[in-house]
C-alpha positions as CSV (number, residue, x, y, z in Angstrom):
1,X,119.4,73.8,98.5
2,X,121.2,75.2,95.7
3,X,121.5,73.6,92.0
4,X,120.5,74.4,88.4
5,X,117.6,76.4,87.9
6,X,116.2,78.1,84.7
7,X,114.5,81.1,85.1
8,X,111.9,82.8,82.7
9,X,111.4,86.5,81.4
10,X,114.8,87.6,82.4
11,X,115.0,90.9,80.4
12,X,114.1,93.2,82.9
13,X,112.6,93.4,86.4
14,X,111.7,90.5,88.8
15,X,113.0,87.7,86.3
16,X,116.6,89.3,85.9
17,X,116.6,90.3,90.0
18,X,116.2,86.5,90.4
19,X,118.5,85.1,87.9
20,X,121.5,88.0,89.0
21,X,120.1,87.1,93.1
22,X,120.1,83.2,92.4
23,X,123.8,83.1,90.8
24,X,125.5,85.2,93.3
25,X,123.9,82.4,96.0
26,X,125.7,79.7,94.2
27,X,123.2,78.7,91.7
28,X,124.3,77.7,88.1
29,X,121.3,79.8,86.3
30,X,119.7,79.3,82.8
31,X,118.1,82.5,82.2
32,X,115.7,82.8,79.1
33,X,115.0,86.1,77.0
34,X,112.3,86.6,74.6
35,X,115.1,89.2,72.2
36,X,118.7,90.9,73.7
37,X,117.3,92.7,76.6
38,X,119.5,92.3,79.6
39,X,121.9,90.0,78.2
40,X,125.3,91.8,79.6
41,X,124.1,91.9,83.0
42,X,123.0,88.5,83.0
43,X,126.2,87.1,81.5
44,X,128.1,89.9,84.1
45,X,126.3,87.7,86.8
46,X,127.2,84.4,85.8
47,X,124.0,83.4,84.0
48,X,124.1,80.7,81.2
49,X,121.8,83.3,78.1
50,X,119.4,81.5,76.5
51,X,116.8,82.5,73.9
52,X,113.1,81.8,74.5
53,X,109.9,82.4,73.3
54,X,107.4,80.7,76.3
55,X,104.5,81.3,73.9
56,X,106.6,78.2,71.8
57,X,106.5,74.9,73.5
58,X,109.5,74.4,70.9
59,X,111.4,77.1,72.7
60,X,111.0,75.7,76.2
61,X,111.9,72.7,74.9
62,X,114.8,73.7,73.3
63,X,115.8,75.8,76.7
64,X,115.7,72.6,79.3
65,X,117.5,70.4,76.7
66,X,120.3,73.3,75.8
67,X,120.6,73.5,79.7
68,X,120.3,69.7,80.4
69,X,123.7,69.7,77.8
70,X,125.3,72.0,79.7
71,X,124.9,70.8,83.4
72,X,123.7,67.4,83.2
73,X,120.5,68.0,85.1
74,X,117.6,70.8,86.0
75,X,116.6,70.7,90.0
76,X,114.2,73.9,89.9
77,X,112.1,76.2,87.6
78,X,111.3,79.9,87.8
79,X,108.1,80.6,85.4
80,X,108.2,84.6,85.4
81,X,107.4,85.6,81.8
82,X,104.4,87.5,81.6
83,X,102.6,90.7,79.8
84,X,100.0,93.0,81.3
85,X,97.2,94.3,79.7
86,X,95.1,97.4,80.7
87,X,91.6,98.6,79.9
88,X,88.0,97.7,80.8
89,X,87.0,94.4,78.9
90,X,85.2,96.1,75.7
91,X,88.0,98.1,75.1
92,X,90.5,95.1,74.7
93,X,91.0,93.1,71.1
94,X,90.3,89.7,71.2
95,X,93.9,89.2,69.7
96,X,95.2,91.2,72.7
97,X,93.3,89.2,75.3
98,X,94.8,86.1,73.8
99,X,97.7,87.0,73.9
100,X,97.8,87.7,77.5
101,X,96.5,84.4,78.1
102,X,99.2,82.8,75.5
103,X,102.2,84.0,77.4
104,X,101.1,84.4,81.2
105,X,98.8,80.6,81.3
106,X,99.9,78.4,78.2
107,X,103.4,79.8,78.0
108,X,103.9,78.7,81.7
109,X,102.5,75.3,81.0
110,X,104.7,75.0,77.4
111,X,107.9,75.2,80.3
112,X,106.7,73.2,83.2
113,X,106.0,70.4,80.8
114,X,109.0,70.3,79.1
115,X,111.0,70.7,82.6
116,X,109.2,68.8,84.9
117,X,110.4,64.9,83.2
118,X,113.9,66.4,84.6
119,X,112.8,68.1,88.0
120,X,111.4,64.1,88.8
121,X,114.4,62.7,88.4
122,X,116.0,65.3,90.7
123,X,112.9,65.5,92.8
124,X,112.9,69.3,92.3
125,X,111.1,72.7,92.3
126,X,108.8,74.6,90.3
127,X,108.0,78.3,91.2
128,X,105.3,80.1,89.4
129,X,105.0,83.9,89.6
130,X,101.7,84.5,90.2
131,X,100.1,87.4,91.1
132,X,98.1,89.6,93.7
133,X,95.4,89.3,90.6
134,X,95.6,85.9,90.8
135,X,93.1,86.1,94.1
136,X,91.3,89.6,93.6
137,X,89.8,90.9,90.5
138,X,89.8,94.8,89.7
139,X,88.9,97.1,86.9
140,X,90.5,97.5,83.8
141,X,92.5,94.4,84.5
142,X,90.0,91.3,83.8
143,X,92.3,89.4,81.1
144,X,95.4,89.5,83.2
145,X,92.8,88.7,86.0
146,X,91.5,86.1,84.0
147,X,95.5,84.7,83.1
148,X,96.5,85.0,86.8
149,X,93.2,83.3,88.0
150,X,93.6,80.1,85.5
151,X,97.3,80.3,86.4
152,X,96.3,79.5,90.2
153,X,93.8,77.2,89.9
154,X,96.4,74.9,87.5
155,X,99.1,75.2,89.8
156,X,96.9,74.0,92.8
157,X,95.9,71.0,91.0
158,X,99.7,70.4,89.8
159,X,100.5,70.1,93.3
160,X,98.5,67.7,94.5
161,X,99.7,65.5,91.0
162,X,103.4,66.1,91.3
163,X,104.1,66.4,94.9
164,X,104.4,62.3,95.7
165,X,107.2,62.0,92.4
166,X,109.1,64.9,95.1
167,X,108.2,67.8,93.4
168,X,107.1,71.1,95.4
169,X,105.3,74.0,93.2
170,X,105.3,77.0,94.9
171,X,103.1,80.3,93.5
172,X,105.1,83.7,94.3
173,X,102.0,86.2,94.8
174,X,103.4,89.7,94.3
175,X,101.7,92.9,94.6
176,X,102.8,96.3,92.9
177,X,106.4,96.1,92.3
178,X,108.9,98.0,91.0
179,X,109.7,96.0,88.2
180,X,108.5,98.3,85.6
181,X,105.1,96.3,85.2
182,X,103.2,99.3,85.2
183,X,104.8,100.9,82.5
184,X,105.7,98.2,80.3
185,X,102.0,96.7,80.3
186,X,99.9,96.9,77.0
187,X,96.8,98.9,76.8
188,X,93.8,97.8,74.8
189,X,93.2,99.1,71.5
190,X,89.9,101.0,72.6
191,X,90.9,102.6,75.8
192,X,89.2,106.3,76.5
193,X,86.4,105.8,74.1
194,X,82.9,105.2,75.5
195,X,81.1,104.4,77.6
196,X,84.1,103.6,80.2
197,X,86.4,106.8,79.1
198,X,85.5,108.3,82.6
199,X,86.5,104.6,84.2
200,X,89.5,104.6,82.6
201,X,90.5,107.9,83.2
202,X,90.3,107.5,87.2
203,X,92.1,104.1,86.6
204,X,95.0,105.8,85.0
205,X,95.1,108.4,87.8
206,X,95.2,105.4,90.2
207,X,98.1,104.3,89.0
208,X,99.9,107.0,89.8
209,X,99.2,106.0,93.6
210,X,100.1,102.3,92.6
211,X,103.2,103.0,91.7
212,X,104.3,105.4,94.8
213,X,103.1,102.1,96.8
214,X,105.5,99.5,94.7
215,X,107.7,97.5,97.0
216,X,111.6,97.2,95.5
217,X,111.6,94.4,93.1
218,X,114.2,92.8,95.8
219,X,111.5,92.0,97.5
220,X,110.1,89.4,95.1
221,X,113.2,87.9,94.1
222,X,114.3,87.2,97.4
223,X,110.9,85.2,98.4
224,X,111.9,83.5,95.2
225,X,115.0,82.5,96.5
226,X,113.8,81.6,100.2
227,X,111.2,79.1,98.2
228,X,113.8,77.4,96.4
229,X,115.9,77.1,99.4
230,X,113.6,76.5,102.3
231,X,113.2,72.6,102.9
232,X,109.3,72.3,103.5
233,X,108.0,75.6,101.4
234,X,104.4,77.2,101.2
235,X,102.0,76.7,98.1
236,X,101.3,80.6,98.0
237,X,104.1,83.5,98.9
238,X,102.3,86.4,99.1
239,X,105.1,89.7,99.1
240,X,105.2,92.7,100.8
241,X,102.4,93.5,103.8
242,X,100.1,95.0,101.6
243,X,99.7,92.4,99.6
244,X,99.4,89.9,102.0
245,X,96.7,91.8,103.9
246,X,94.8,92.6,100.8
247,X,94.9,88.8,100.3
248,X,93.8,88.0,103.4
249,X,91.2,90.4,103.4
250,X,89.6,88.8,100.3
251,X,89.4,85.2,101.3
252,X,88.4,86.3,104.9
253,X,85.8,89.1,104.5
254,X,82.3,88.2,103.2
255,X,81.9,89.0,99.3
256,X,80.0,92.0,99.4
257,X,81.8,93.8,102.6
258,X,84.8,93.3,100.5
259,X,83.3,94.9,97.0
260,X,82.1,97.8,98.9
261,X,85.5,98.5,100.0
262,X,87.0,97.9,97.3
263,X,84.8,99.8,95.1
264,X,84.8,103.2,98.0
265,X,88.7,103.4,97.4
266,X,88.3,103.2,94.1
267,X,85.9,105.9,94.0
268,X,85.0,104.9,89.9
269,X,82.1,107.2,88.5
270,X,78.5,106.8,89.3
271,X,76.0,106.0,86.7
């Protein structure tokens, strides 16, 4: 299967992988930036540039109808935009937390609703990057948990809805990646202060470990690719071994066997 797709987030990391990765496959590729932030290599690649806030239903409005213009038709979506968010829950702003919810949940429903009129009518594709957080909660993470968690449970329900008009959706589960999440994710505004400066302080070391662990960001892109092309794909991709096990290991292993482990890697200070 190849076509015209239109592809989120495409500054930097797994979004601009994709777009570069789908193109050179034969794709004609919208690919959406929030300012000028990979622009040259995208339009190096092939890629049709288009301006997009997701957080404005305008925007993704504006992208499927500047795209429909251009090729006459849309046959798949890639929703990648998204923000991270660190810090244990009373050290985040409520403006922060809503904003994590704004571009990572509503921002991926302002695009699916303005592509998926078009993706009927060419009985196509919509892939949602979800995320490893999107099955397994941890500290310091609970509002991209909670974006990643609502994402999932939406896109489940979409499928059920959209899947008799010929529609697939498809939720790309990735795990730490080296797309520059990690450093490029906010922090909330009270982070260090008490009574969860020694929590956060072993979460930061953590991440240290996280990120020797990242899998390239080829990785993700490519599954992205194999579920637009493959003719009867999954509802959940998880990428990379690790993440799939860790997965696994949280839908299979009783609740509490599973916290324990969890929380004995971890190692987070006692009370």
């Amino acid at each position: 299967m190849s076509g015209v797709v239109l592809v989120t987030g495409c500054s930097r990391g797994i979004g601009r992988a994709t777009a570069i990765e789908l193109a050179a496959a034969g794709w004609r590729v919208g690919a959406t930036l929030r300012d000028e932030s990979g622009r040259d290599a995208l339009e190096k690649a092939g890629c049709s540039v288009l301006r997009c806030d997701v957080t404005k239903p305008d925007d993704s409005e504006a992208a499927v109808h500047n795209l429909l213009q251009e090729y006459g038709r849309l046959d798949a979506f890639v929703a990648n935009a998204g923000v991270g968010l660190f810090g244990c829950f009373e050290n985040l702003g409520d403006d922060q937390i809503r904003h994590v919810l704004e571009v990572n949940f509503f921002g991926v429903l302002n695009g699916v609703r303005a592509a998926l009129p078009a993706l009927r009518s060419s009985r196509g594709r919509l892939i949602l990057v979800s995320s490893v957080a999107g099955k397994r909660a941890a500290p310091g993470s609970s509002a991209y948990n909670a974006s990643k968690f609502a994402l999932e449970g939406w896109a489940e329900a979409l499928a059920y809805e959209v899947e008799p008009m010929g529609v697939n959706v498809v939720l790309i589960q990735p795990g730490p990646t080296e797309s520059g999440f990690l450093d490029t994710r906010s922090q909330g505004v009270r982070v260090g202060s008490e009574p969860y400066g020694a929590i956060s302080a072993r979460l930061k070391a953590l991440s240290v470990g996280l990120q020797r662990s990242q899998v390239p960001v080829a990785t993700v892109s490519s599954a992205i690719v194999n579920a637009l092309e493959s003719p009867n794909p999954k509802l959940r991709v998880a990428t990379g071994t690790k993440t799939q096990l860790e997965i696994l290991a949280a839908q299979l292993l009783p609740t509490s066997l599973f916290r324990g482990l969890a929380k004995l890697k971890l190692k987070l200070p006692s009370n």
